[in-house]
Wavefront OBJ file of the C-alpha trace (Angstrom):
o trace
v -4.253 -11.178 12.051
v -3.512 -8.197 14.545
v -0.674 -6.990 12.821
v 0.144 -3.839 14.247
v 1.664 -1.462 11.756
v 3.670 1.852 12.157
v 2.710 4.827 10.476
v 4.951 8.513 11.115
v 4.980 6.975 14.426
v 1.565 6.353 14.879
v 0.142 2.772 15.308
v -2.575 0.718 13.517
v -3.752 -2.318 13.196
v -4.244 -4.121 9.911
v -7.052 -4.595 8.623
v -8.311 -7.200 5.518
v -12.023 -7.453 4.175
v -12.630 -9.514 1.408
v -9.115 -10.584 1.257
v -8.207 -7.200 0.547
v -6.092 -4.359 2.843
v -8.814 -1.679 4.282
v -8.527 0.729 6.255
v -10.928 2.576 8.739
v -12.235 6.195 9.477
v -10.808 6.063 12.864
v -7.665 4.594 11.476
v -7.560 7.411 8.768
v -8.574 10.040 11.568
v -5.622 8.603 13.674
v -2.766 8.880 11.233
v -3.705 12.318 9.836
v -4.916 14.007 13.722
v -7.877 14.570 12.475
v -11.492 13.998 14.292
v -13.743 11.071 13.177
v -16.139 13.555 12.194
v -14.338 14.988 9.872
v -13.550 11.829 7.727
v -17.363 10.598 7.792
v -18.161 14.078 6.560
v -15.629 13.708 3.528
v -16.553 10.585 3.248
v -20.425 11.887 2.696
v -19.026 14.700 0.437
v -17.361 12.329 -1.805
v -19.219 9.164 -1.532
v -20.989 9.365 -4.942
v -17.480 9.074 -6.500
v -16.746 6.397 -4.831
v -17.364 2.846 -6.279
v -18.871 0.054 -3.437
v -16.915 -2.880 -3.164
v -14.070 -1.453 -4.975
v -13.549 1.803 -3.029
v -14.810 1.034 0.417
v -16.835 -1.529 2.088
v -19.366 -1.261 4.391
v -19.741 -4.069 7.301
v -22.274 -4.040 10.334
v -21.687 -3.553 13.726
v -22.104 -6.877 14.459
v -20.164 -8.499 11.962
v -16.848 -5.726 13.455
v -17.719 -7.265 17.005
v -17.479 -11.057 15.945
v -14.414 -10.217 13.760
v -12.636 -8.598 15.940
v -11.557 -6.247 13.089
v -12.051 -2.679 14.016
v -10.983 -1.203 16.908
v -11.370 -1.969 20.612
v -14.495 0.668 21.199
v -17.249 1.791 19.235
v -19.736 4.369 19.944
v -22.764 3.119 20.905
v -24.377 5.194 17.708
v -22.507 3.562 15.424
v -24.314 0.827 13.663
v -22.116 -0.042 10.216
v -18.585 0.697 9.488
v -16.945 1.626 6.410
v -14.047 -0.472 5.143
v -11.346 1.442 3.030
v -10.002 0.154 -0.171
v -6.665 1.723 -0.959
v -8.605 3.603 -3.712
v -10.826 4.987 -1.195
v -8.659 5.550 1.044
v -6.633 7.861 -1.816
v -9.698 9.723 -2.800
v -10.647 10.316 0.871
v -7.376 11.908 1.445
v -7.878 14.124 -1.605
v -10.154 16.004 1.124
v -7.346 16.658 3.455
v -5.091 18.941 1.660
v -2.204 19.656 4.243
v 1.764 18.642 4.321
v 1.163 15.788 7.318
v -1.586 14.463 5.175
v 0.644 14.181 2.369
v 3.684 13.049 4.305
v 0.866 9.845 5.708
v -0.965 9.414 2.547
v 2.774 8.497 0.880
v 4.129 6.118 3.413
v 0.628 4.241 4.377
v 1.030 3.596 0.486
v 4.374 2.245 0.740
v 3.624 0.167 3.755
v 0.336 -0.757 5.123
v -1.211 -1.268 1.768
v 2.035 -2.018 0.111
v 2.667 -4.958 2.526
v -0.332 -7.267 2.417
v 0.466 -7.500 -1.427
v 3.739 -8.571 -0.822
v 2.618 -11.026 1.856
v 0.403 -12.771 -0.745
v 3.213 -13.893 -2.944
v 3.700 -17.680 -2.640
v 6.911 -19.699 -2.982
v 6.456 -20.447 -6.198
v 5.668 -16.873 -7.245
v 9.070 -15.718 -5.034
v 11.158 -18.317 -7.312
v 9.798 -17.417 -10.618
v 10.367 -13.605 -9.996
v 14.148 -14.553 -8.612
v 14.701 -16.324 -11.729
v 13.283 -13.851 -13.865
v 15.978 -11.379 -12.148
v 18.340 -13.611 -12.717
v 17.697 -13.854 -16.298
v 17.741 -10.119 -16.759
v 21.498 -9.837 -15.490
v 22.468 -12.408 -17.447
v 20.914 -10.627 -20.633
v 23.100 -7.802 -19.771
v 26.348 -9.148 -18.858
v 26.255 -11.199 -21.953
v 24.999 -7.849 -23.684
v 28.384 -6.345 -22.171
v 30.458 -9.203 -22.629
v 29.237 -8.978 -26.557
v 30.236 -5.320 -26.667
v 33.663 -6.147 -25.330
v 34.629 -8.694 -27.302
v 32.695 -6.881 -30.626
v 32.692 -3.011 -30.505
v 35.667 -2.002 -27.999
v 38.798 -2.152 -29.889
v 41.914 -0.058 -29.411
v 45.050 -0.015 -32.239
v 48.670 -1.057 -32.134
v 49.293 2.352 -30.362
v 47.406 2.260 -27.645
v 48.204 -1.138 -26.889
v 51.523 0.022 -26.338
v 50.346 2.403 -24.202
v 48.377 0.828 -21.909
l 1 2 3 4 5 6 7 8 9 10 11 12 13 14 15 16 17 18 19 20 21 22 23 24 25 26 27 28 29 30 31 32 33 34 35 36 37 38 39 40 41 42 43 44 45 46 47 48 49 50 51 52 53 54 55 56 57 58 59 60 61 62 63 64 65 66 67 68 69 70 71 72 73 74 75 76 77 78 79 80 81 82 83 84 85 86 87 88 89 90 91 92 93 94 95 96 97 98 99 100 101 102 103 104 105 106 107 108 109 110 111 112 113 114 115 116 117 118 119 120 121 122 123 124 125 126 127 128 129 130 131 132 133 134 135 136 137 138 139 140 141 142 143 144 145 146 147 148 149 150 151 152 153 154 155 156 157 158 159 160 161 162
């Protein structure tokens, strides 16, 4: 996959688990210039609110390696990874209560996890939305066209006016 993806100019690269968008602490602690330690810590804080497999994943070490998923290094201590969910990764964020952190949280929403949605659309899917569109304008011309013909009437008088 190793689509790299641009965050308040700040790169990552994207992530899927479970064919699903995640995102990682190091990714997280990245974006908002935070250290690792304090997103685990958060993470620990607010983990019992948090719902596995629908929140955040967790994936060994090994499985990271022979995916190629996380990140070039990884401490030698580090023996499983957790996988953000975008619902994780919103409640994670809850944590980090400052303007950048707000400013990120908004446009990793509208892009990184925003994106891989889009990308799942197929062809099909792409022409039955178009059409739908195009149904919906032609409800309200014809709404408009009924309106001018019906309800917009002006008298002998200002006829001669216009």
């Amino acid at each position: 996959m190793n689509e790299t993806v641009f965050i308040n100019d700040t790169s990552i690269v994207a992530k899927e688990y479970s064919e699903e968008r995640v995102i990682t602490a190091w990714d997280i602690a990245k974006l908002h210039k935070r250290e690792i330690r304090e997103i685990n810590q958060n993470f620990k804080y607010i983990k019992d609110r948090l719902k596995f497999g629908e929140d955040y994943y967790v994936v060994t070490r090994d499985y990271a390696e022979s995916n190629q998923m996380i990140q070039e290094f990884l401490p030698n201590n580090v023996k499983e990874i957790i996988l953000f969910t975008e619902t994780g990764y919103l409640m994670l964020v809850r944590t980090l209560n400052d303007d950048l952190s707000w400013e990120i949280q908004k446009s990793l929403i509208k892009t990184y996890f925003t994106l891989k949605k889009m990308k799942t659309l197929t062809v099909e899917d792409m022409i039955i939305m178009q059409a739908n569109e195009v149904k919906a304008v032609k409800n309200k011309v014809e709404v408009l066209e009924n309106r001018i013909n019906n309800q917009i009437r002006i008298d002998h008088g200002e006829q001669l006016k216009v």
